[in-house]
Backbone bond lengths (Angstrom), bond angles and torsions (degrees), N, CA, C in turn:
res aa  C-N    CA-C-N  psi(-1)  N-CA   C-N-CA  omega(-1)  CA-C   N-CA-C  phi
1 X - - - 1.453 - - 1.518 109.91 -
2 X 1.213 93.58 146.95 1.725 96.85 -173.24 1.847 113.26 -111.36
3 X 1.707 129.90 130.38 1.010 124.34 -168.25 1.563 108.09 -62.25
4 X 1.867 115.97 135.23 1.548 98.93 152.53 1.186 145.27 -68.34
5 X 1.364 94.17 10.24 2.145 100.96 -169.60 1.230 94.80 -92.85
6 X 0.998 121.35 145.79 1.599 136.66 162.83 1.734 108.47 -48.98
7 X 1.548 109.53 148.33 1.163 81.38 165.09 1.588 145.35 -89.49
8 X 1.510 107.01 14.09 1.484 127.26 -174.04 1.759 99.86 -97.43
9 X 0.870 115.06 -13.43 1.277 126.12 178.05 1.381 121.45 -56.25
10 X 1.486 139.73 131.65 1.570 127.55 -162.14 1.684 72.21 -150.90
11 X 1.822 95.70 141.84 1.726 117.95 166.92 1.051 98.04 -94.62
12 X 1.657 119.65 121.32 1.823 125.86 164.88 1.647 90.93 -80.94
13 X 1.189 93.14 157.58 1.817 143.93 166.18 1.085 97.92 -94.10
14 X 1.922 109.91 141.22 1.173 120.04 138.81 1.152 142.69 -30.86
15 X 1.360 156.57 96.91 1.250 137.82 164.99 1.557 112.36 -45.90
16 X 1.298 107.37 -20.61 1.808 86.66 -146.11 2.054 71.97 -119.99
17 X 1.690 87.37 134.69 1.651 98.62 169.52 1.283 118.17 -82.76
18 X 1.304 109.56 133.17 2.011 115.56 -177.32 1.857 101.12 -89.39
19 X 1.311 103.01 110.90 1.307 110.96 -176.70 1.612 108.74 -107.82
20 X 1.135 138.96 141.30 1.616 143.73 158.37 1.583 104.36 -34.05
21 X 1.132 101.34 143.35 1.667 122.25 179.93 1.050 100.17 -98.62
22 X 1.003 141.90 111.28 1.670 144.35 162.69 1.572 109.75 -125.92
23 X 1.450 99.35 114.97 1.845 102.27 -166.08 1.923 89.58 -105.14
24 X 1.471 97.57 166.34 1.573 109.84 167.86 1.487 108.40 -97.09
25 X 1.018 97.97 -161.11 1.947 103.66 -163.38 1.365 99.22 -82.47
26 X 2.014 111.67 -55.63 1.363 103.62 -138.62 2.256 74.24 -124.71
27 X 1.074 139.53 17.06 1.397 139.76 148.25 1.436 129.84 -70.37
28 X 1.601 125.73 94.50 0.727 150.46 -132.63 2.255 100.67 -95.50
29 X 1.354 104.88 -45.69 0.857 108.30 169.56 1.741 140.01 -84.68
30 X 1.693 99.23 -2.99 1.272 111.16 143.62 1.388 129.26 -90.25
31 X 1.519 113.67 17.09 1.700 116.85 -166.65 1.521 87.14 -75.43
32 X 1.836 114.52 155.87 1.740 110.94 136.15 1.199 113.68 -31.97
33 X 1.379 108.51 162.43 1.552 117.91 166.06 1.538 114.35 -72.91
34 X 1.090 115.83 -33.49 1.904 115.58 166.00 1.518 126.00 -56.31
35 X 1.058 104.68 -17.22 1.942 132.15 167.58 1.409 102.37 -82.68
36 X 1.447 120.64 -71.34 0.960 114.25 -127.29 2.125 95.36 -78.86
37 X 1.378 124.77 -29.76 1.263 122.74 -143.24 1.750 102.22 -85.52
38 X 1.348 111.58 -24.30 1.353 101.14 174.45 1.183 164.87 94.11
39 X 1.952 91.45 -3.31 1.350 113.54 -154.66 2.094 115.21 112.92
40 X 1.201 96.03 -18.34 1.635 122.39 -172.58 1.610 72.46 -45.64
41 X 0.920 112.99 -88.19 1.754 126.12 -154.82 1.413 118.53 -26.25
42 X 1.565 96.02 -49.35 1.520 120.53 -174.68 1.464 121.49 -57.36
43 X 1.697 99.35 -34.09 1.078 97.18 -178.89 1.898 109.92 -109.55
44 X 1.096 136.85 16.24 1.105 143.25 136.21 1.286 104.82 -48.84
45 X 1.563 119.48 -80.44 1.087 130.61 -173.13 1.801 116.07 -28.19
46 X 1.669 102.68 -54.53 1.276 99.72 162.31 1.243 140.13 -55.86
47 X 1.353 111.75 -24.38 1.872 125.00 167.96 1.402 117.91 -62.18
48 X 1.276 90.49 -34.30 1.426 96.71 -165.82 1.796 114.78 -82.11
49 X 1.711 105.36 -36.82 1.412 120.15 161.23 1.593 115.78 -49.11
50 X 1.345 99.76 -56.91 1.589 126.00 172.27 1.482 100.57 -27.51
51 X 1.801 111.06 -88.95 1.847 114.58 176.70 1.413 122.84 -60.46
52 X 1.735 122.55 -0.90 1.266 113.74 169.40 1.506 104.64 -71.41
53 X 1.500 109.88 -68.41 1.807 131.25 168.72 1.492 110.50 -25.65
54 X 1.779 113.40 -36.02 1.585 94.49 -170.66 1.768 102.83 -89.80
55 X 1.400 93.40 -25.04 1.914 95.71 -164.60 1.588 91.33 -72.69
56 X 2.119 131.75 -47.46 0.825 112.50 -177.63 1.751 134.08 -62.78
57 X 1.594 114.57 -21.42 1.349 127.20 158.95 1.724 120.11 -52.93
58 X 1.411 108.68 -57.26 1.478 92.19 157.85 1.266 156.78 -71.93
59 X 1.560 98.61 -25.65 1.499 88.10 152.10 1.250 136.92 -69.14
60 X 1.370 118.02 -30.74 1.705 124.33 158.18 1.530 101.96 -27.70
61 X 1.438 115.29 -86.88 1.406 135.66 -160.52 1.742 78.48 -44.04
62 X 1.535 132.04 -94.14 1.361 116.13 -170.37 1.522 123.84 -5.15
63 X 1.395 107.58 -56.90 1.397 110.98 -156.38 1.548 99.09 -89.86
64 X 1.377 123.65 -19.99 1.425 102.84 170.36 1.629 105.25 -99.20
65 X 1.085 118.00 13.65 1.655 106.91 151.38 1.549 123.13 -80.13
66 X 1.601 104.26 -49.92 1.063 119.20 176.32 1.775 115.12 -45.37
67 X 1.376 105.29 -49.62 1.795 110.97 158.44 1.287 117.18 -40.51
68 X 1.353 121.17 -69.19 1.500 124.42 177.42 1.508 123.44 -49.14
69 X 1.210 107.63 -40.41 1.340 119.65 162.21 1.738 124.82 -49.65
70 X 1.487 101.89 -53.05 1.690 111.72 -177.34 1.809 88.37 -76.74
71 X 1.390 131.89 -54.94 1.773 103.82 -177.79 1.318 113.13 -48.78
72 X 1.550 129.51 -37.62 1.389 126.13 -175.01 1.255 120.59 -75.84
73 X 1.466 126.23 5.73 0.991 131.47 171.78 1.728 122.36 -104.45
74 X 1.309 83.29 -36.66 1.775 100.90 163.24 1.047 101.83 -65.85
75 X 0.974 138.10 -52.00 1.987 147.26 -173.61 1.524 87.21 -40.40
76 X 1.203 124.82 -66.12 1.620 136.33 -127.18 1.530 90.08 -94.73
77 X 1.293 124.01 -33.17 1.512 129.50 -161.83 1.730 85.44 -95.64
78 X 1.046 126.33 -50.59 1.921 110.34 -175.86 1.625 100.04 -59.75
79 X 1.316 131.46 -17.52 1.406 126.77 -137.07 2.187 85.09 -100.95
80 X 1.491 94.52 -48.23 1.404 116.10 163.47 1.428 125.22 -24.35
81 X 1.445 85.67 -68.06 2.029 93.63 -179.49 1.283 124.80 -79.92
82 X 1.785 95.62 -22.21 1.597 94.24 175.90 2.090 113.71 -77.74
83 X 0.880 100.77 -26.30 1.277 113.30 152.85 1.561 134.80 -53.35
84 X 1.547 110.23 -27.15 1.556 123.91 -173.71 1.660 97.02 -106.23
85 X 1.149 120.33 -34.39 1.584 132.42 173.20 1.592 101.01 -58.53
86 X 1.371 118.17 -65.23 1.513 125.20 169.84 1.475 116.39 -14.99
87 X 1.902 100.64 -69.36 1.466 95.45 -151.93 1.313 88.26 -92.98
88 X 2.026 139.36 -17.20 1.360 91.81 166.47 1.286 151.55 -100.44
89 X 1.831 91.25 26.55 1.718 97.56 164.65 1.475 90.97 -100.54
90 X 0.961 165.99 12.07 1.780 160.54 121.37 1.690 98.05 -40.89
91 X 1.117 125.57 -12.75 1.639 120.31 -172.63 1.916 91.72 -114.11
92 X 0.927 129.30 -19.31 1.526 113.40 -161.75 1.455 93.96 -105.72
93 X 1.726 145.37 -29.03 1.139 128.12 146.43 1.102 144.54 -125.10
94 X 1.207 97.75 167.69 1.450 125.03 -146.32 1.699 104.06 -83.28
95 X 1.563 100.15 146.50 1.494 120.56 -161.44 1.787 112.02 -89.63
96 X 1.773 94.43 14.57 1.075 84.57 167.52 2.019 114.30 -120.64
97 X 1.421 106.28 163.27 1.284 94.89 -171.90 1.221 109.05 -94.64
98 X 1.379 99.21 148.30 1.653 115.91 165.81 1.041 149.97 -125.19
99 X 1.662 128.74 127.78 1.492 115.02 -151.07 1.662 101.17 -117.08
100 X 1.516 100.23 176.36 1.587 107.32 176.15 1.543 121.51 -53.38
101 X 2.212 88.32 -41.50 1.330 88.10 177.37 1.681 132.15 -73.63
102 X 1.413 123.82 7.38 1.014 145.63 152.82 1.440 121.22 -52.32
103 X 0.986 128.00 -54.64 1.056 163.73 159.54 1.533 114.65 -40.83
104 X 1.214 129.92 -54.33 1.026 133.59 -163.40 1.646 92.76 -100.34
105 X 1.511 130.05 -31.74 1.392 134.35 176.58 1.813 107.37 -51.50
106 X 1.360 99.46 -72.06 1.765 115.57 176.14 0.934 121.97 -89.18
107 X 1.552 134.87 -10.25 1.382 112.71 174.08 1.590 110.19 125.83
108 X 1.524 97.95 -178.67 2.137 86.86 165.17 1.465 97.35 -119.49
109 X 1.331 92.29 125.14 1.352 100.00 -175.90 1.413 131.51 -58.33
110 X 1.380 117.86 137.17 1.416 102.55 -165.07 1.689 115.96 -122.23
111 X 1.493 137.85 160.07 1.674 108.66 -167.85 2.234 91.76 -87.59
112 X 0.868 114.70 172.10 1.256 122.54 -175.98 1.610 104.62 -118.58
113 X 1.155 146.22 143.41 1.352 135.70 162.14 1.625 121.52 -78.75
């Protein structure tokens, strides 16, 4: 039979020795780590819920300002043109009146060059 290791190949050792855990009753710093923290977790956990809830609340509020903002601007910009539409048919006629029988007196008026 032939080895699968290469032959440049070397098996490392542990450095670090695996010894039995044997904790005391009331020694706190030989507890597991599931003993020893206490609630530690719980309340990370809560910090962390905590700055999701505040960062996700403001951006909400952002984004429904930012909404209110773009209708109030549309508001202001339709309000705009209907205003610019106004005065320039207020510019194309004329303040004087005109009838059929006008019309039939002179003619249809025509532009001349």
């Amino acid at each position: 039979m032939t080895s699968i290791k290469k032959l440049q190949q070397r098996e490392f050792k542990s450095v670090l020795a695996v010894t039995p855990f044997t904790a005391r009753k009331n020694d706190s710093s030989n507890s597991p780590p599931c003993i020893a923290c206490n609630g530690g977790v719980l309340i990370e956990v809560l910090i962390a819920l905590f700055i999701f809830m505040t960062s996700s609340t403001y951006l909400l509020s952002s984004e429904i300002k930012t909404r209110v903002l773009w209708q109030a601007t549309l508001k202001s910009q339709g309000e705009q043109i209907q205003l610019l539409n106004t005065a320039k048919l207020a510019l194309t006629q004329d303040n004087v009146e005109q009838r059929w029988e006008d019309i039939a007196v002179f003619g249809i008026p025509t532009i001349t060059p």
